[in-house]
N, C-alpha and C positions, 0 to 999 in steps of 0.2 A: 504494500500500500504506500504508494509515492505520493510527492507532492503535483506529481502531472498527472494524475487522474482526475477526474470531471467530480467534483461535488456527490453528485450523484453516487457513483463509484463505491466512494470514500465512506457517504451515509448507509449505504448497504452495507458495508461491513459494520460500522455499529449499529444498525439495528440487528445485525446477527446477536452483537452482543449483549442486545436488550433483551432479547429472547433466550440469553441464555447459551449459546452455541459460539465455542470458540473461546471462552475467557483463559486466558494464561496468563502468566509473566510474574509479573512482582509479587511478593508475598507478604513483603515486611510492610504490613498496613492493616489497618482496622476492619477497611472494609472487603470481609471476601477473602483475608490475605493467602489464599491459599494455593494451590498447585498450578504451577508454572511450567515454562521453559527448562532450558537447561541452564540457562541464564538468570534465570532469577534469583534476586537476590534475599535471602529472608524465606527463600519460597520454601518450598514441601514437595518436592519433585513434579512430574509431570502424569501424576493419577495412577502409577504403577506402583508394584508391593515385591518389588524385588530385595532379594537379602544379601548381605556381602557380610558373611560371618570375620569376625576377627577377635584375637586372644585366646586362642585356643589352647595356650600352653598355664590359663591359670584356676590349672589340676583341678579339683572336683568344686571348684564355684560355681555358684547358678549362672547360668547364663543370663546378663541382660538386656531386655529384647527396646531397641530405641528407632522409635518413625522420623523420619526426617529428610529432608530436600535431598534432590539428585545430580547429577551432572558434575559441572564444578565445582557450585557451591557443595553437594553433599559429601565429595571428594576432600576437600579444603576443611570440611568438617570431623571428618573419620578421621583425618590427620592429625589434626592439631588436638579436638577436644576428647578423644573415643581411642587412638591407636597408644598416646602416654598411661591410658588407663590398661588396656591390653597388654602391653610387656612394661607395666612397673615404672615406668620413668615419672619423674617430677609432676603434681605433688604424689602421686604413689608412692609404695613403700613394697609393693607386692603388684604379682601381675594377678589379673582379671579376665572375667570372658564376658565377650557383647555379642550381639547378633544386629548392624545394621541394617533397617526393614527400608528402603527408600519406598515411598508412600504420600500420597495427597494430605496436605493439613485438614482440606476440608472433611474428607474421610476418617480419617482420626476422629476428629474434630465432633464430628456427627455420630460418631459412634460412643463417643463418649457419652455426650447427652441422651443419647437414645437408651444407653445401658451401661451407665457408669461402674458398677460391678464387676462388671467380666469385659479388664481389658484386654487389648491386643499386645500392648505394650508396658515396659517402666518408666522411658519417658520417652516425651514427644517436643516435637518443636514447634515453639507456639509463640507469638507476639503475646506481648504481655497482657494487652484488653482480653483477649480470649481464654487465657492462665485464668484470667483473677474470675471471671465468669465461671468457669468449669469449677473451679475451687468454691465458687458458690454454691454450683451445684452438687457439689462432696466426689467428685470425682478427681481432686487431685489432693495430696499431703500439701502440709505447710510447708516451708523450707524457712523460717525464721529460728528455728533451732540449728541450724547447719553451723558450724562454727566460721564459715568465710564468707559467711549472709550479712555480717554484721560490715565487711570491707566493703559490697556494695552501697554504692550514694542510694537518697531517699528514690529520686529520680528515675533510679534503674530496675526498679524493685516493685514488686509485693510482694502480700504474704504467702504468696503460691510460687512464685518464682522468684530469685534472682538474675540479672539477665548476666550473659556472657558476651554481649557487642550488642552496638546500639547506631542505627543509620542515620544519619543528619541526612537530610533532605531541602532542597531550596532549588534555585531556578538556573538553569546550566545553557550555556549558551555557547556560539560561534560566533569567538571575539574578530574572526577574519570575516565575517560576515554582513555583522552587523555593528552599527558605532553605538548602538543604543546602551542605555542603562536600567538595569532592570534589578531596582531597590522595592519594589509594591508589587502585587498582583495585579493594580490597573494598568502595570507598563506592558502586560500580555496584549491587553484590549489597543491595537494597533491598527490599524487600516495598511500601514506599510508592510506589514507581517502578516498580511494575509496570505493563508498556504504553507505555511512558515514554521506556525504555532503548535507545538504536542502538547496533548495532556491524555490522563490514562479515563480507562473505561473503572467507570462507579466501583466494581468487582474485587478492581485493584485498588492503587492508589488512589483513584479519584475522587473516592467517598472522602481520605480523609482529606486531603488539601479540601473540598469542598467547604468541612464544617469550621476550618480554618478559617477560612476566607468569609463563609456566614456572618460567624462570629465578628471579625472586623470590617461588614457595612454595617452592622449594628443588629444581627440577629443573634439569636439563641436556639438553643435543640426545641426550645417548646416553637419556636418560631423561625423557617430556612426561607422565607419569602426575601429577603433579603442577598442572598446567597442565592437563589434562584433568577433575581433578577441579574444579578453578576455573571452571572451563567449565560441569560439571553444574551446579553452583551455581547459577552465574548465571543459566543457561539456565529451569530450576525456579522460580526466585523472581520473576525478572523479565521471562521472557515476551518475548525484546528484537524489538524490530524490526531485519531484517536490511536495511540500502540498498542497494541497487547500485549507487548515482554519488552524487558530491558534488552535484548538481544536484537529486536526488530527495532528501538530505540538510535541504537546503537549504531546500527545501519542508515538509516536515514540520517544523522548525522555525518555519519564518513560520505554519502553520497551527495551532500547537499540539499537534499530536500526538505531538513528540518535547521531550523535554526536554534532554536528556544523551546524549553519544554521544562517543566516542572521533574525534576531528576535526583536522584540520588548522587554523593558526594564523591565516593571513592569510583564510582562509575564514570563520571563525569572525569576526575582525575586520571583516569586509565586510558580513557581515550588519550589527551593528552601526552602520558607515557608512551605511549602502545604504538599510535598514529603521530603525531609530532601535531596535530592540530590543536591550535590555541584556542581553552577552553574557559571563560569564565564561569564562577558559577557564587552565587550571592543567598543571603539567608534572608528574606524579603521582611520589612518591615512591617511589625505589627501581629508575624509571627509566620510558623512553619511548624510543618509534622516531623517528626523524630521518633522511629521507631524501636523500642528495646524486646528479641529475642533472646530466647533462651531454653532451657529442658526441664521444664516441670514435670512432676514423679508422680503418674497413676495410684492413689487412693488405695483400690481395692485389688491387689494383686499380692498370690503367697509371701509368707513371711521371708522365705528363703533367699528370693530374687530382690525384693522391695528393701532387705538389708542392702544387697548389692548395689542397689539402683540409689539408696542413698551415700554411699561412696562415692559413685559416679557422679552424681549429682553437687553436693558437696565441691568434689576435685575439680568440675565446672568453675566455679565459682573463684577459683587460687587464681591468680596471675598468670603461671605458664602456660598451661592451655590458649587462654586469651590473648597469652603474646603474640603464639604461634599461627593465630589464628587473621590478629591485626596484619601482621606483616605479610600474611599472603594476600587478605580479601582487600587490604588496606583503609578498614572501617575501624572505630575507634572502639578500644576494648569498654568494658561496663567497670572492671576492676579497676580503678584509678593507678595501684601499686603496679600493674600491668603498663602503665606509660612508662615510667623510668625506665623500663628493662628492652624496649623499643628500639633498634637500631633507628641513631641520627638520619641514616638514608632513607630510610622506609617514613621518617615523620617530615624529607624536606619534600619526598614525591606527594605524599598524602598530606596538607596542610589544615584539612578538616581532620585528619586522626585528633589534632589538640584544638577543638573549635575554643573562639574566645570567650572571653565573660560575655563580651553585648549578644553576640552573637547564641551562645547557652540561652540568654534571658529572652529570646525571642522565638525558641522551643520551647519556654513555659506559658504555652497557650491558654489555662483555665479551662477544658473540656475534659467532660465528666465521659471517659472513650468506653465507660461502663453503660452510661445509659445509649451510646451511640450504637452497641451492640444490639441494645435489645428496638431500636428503632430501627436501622438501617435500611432495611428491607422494604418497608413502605417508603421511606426517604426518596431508594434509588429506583424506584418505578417513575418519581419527577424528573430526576437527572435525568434517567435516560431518554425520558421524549424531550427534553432540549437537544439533547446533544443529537439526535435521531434526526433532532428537524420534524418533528412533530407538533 
């Protein structure tokens, strides 16, 4: 889906997406955040329940069983946070057995609620709005007893999770493209950027930059009329291209057809690295989503494994997993003690790995991403006939 397709084109693919067919990509988000690409970041693989056993050599422990994203990201995962726990390296003391299940968040996810009792799994990776819901619903342990619960910030945390990275998100652009500057949400609403503009389908990210943005024309969750008419706007003037994965993102940018698009950090920086294309990318004023994953530990699962799973869980939590995990995805750890241990080169390529104080205080948006949960779904039936063109 380019930027030289006809309108028409373009709205036929998202109305695929309004109906349902076709959503991928991003997962580190409120709304939807669930099974992607290979590319997704945050995501939950791509709807498969494939297993990539590892730690086999630690002797008669339970094996335990973790759902989680696929591709790179799931790869980049089993590495850093799951393979030190399987042969005993740092913080371990002893090797362990896991069984990584790659699998849809949303599958999990639903399975959880539908029958928290008899899970599939010991832990699952879950953006934190979704943790603290399921934890409502008694389908996950707490983790405020874990002894390195207490090193994660208030920020990164509840009582059902602590996270182990956390995405800064804001607005990423093509500094060879365009001379604009793009400090607000209204510098999207362009007439010169028309054809230009990405933003994601409700699914993904786009619920949450939505209730962001609400929020700052002057709406609230009890009220998106607001945030709906920002929507028309945009929609009219700029014509946006809608992505479904950071991978198809990602493309339209090396190709020229996107300029500007509502983006995650270390993504935006890779192009950069990767491609040599000069990439700004800014934390809009007024505010921006930030999302914090991590591996909350199934409730109701034997005694046997759910010892193990709080090892695992727990060892999450320490700085080395998290080092190893910044330096490859180049997203900022949730463990603060985990920056110091940061290779200099890894934090001059990634300059969001240490976002600043203004820049922090404009991810503390004031939304309750608990009641957004249990709304979302009537929400994004609105979103989607704008962006439809309905």
């Amino acid at each position: 889906m380019g930027t030289n397709d006809s309108p028409v084109t373009r709205r036929r693919v998202v109305k695929a997406f309004a109906a349902g067919a076709g959503i991928a990509g991003l997962a580190g988000c409120s709304g939807g955040s669930g099974g992607g690409s290979s590319g997704s970041d945050g995501g939950s693989g791509d709807g498969s329940a494939t297993s990539s056993s590892g730690g086999s050599s630690g002797g008669d422990k339970a094996v335990v069983r973790v759902g989680g994203g696929g591709g790179s990201w799931g790869e980049a995962r089993r590495e850093s946070l799951f393979e030190p726990f399987a042969n005993g390296e740092p913080p371990y003391e002893e090797e362990h057995n896991y069984n990584y299940i790659t699998s849809s968040s949303e599958q999990y996810t639903a399975e959880l609620k539908r029958d928290p009792e008899n899970p599939n799994y010991e832990l699952v990776e879950l953006d934190a709005q979704r943790a603290e819901l399921l934890g409502q619903n008694d389908a996950l342990i707490k983790q405020t007893e874990f002894d390195n619960y207490d090193d994660i910030p208030p920020a990164f945390k509840n009582e059902y999770m602590g996270g182990t990275v956390y995405f800064p998100r804001g607005i990423a652009y093509r500094e060879d493209m365009t001379d604009k500057e793009f400090n607000t949400w209204d510098s999207l609403i362009d007439p010169d950027l028309e054809g230009k503009v990405g933003f994601e389908p409700w699914d993904n990210a786009g619920s949450k930059y939505f209730y962001v943005i609400n929020k700052i024309e002057g709406g609230s969750l009890d009220n998106i009329e607001p945030g709906l008419n920002w929507l028309r706007e945009f929609v009219e003037t700029t014509d946006p291209i809608i992505f479904d994965s950071i991978d198809q993102a990602r493309s339209l940018y090396l190709n020229d057809e996107m300029y500007v698009a509502p983006f995650l950090s270390a993504r935006a920086e890779n192009i950069e690295i990767d491609e040599g294309l000069p990439m700004g990318f800014s934390v809009p004023e007024g505010g921006c989503v930030q999302d914090t994953w991590g591996y909350p530990i199934t409730n109701h699962t034997d005694e046997v494994r759910l010892e193990q799973a709080k090892i695992l869980g727990n060892g999450n939590l320490a700085p080395e997993p998290q080092v190893l995990f910044a330096e490859t995805m180049g997203y900022p750890p949730a463990n603060p003690n985990a920056i110091e241990m940061i290779s200099d080169e890894a934090k001059e390529k990634h300059p969001m790995m240490s976002p600043t104080e203004e820049q922090m205080e404009r991810y503390d948006v004031g939304i309750d991403w608990l009641q957004v949960e249990q709304q979302k779904q009537e929400d994004g039936q609105r979103f989607k006939k704008i962006i439809a063109g309905a």
